[in-house]
N, C-alpha and C positions, 0 to 999 in steps of 0.2 A: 664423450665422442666430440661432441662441440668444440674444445677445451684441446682434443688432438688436431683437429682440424685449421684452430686458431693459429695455434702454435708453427704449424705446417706453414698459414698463410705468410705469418711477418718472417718466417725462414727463406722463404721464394722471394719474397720482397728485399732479404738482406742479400739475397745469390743475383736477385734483378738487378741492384743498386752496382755490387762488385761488377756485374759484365760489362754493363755501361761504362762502367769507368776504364776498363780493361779495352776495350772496344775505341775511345778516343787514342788517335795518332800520336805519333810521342811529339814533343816540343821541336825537336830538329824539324823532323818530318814538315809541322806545320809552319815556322819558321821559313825555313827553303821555299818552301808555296811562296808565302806570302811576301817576300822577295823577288821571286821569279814568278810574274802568275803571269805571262805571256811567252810564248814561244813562236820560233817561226810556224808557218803554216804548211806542210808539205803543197807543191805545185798542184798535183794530181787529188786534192783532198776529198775534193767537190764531188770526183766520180765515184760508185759504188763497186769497179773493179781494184780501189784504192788498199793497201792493208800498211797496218804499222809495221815497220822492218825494226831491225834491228838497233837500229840508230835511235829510230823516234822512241823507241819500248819505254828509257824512263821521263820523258816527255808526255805520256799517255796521261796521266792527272791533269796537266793544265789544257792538254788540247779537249778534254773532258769539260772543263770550264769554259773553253770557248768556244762548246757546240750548246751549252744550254746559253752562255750569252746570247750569241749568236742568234737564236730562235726565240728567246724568251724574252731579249733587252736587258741591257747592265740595268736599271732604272729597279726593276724588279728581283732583284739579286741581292741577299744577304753576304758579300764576296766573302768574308771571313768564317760564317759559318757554314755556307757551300763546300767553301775549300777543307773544311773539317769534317763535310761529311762525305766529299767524295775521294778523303784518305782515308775516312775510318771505312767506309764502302772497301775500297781497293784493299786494305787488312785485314777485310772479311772473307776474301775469295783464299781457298788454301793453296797450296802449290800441285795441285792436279796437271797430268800434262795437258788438258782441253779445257775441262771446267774451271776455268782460272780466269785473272784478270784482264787479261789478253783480250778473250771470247769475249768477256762483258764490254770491253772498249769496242768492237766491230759489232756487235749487236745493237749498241749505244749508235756506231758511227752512221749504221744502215736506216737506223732510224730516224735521226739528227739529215741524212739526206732525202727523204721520202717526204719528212714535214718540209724544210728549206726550199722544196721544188714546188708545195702545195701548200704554203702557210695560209696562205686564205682561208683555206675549206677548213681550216682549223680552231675552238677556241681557244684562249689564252690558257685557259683549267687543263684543257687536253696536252697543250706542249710541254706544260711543268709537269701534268704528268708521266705521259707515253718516255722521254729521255730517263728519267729517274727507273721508271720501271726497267726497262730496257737494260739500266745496268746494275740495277740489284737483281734482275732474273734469276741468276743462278745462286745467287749468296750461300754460303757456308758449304757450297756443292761438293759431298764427300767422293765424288766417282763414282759413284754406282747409279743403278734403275730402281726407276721406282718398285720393279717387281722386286727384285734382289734386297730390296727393303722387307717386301711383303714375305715374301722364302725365308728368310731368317727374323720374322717380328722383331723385327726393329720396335724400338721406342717410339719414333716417328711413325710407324707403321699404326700405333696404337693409337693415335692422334688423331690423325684423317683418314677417311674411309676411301677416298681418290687423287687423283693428283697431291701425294703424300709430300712429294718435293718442293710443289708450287706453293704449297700453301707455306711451308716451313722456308720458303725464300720472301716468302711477302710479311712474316711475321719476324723475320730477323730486318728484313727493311723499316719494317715500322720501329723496331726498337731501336732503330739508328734515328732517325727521322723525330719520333717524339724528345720534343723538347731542346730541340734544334731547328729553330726559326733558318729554313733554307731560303726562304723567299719573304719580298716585301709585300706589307700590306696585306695581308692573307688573313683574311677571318674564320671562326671557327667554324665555321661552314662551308667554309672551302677549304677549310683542311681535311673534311670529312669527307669533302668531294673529291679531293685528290689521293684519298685513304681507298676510295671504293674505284675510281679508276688503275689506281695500281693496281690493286686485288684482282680486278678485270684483264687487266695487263699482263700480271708473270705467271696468271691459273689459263693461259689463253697460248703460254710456251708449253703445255704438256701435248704431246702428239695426241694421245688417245682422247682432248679434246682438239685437237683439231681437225682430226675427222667428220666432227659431230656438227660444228659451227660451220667448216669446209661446203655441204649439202646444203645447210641453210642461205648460207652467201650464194653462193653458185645458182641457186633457184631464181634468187632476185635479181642476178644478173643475170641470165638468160630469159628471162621473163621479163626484160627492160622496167622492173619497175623498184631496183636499188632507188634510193632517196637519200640522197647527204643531210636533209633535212630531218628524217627518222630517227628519233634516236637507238632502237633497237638496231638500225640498219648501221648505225656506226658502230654499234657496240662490237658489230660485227666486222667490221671497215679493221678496226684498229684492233683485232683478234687479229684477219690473215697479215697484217703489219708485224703483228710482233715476230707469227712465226716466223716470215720471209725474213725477218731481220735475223733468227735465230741461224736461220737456214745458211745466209748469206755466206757462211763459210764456203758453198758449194759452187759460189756465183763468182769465183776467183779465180785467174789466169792458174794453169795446171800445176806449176810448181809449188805456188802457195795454198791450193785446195790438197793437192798431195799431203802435206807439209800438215795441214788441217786433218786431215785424214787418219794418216798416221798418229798422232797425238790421239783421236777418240780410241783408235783400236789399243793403244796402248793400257786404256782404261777398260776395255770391254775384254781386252784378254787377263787383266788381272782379276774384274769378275769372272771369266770365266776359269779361271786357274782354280778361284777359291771354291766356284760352286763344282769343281772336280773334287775339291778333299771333300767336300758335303756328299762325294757318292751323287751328286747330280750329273745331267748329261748338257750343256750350256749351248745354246745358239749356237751355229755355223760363224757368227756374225762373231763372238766374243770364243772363242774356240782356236787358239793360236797353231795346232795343227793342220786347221783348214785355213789357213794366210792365203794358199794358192786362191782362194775364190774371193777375193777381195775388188776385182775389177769387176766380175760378175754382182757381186752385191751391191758396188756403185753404182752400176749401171740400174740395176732395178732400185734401189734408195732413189737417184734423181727422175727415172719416167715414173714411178708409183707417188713420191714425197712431192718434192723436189719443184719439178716441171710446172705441174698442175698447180701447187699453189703459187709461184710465181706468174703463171698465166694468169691466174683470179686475179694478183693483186697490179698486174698490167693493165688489165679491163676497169679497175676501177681508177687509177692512177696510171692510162699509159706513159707518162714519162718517168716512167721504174722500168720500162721495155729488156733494159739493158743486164737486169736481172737474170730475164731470162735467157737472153740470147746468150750471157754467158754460163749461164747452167749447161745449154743445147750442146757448147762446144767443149764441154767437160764432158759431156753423158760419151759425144766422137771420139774424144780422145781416150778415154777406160774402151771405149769397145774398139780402136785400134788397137791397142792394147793385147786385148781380149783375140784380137783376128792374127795378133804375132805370135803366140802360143805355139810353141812347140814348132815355130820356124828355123830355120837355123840363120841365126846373125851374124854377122859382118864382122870378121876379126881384120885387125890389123896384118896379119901375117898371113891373109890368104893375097895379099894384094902384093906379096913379096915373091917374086922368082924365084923357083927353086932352081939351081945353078946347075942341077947335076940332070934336070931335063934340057937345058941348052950345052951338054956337051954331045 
């Protein structure tokens, strides 16, 4: 048995070796970086109503490199092996319509502006972590839920007992990450501290803990007696961070939460396509016959989700206000939306004379 076991380990060890290598960016790839590691900066970058268009999309690696610059100081930057891990990152995300590379750069970006506006209240360990985290979140993100893992025993399902996803995005981050000096100067004790604030960081994007940590924060701040000094109270500080930053997609002028929008149902209806041949009956939410309720389901995703935890993380950080305010006029504009229902709209050709009433 020993002898099967052994044999098992140095096999994992040869399949460990092959992905790592598989997992590094090709020569072009990093070549190009290292060439080009600056680009302009859009105007509006600064604001969290900001999103990459189309233009910037393959610009998104280096302005990646000059939000941890930016926060963290070139001084403390490995530039050459940062830039190889934030290609071999970006090569990790698959071509999902939502859970892709995209998501990760504006979860990255919402957070890269939350610290910039409050670097103080932050330490040095915290900024190289919370950015990193932020954009391996979702790594190797197949499109599905975690439940839809749980319904079909997944492999990954047999792994973790919770947050089945979270954990299996912190464990392919770490496989990218060892053995790739990202950062200067870093000892092996603070690489273990920025190993256990990730962990904290992308197990802190699962909703079904955010409800949990949500009560706890919320107590302390209505109880005036949150503490930046605590450290269980940050643990918490930089939980409702992550998820607002996950969130952020909602916190965008209508066209581009739309746009957001669309992409996750894209993903919820192909689960719900599949768990239709499983003879299951799939959420309203992931359910492509019921599309018609989709402005009703925004509307309750941002006053149940949405709202509230941008509220929290306004109280702790009000200059993130803007978060919410643009959540508020998202929620107006689904439920005007919602209020035109079965009106009847404005055609072009009712504004036209009919010729044969003016004879």
């Amino acid at each position: 048995m020993y002898i099967i076991f052994h044999l098992q380990d140095k096999i994992n060890l040869s399949n460990l070796k092959l992905l790592k290598t598989q997992l590094k960016p090709c020569v072009h790839d990093m070549d190009s970086f290292l060439q080009k590691t600056t680009v302009e900066v859009p105007y509006n970058f600064a604001e969290f109503r900001w999103y990459v268009s189309p233009e910037d999309i393959p610009d998104m690696p280096q302005l990646v490199l000059y939000m941890i610059t930016e926060v963290v100081g070139r001084d403390e930057i490995h530039q050459k092996n940062m830039i190889e891990f934030i290609l071999s990152v970006k090569k990790c995300y698959r071509h999902n319509p939502y859970h892709n590379f995209e998501h990760a750069f504006n979860v990255t970006h919402c957070i890269f502006i939350i610290i910039s506006r409050n670097l103080e209240i932050f330490k040095p360990i915290e900024v190289k972590s919370l950015l990193i985290a932020a954009l391996c979140h979702d790594l190797d993100h197949g499109g599905f839920t975690n439940n839809f893992l749980q319904l079909t025993d997944d492999t990954l399902s047999q792994l973790y007992d919770e947050s089945i996803l979270e954990h299996y995005h912190y464990r392919v981050a770490m496989t990218i990450l060892k053995g790739l000096r990202i950062y200067n100067n870093i000892s092996k004790a603070d690489f273990n501290c920025i190993s256990k604030e990730l962990k904290e960081a992308i197990l802190a994007t699962d909703l079904a803990s955010y409800f949990k940590f949500r009560v706890k924060l919320l107590q302390l701040v209505n109880d005036n007696v949150f503490d930046f000094s605590n450290s269980r109270h940050r643990t918490l500080m930089k939980a409702i961070m992550m998820t607002s930053s996950d969130l952020s997609g909602n916190c965008k002028p209508f066209l581009v939460s739309k746009t957001i929008c669309d992409n996750i149902y894209k993903e919820f209806y192909n689960q719900g396509d599949l768990e239709k041949k499983m003879g299951l009956t799939p959420l309203s939410l992931m359910d492509r016959e019921k599309s018609q309720m989709v402005p009703e389901d925004q509307v309750q995703f941002l006053t149940v989700i949405v709202l509230p935890c941008m509220d929290l993380l306004q109280r702790i950080f009000p200059n993130t206000r803007e978060l919410h305010m643009e959540a508020s006029i998202l929620k107006k504009t689904w439920q005007e939306i919602i209020a035109l229902k079965g009106q009847k709209s404005w055609r072009q050709d009712d504004s036209v004379v009919d010729q044969t009433e003016c004879m």
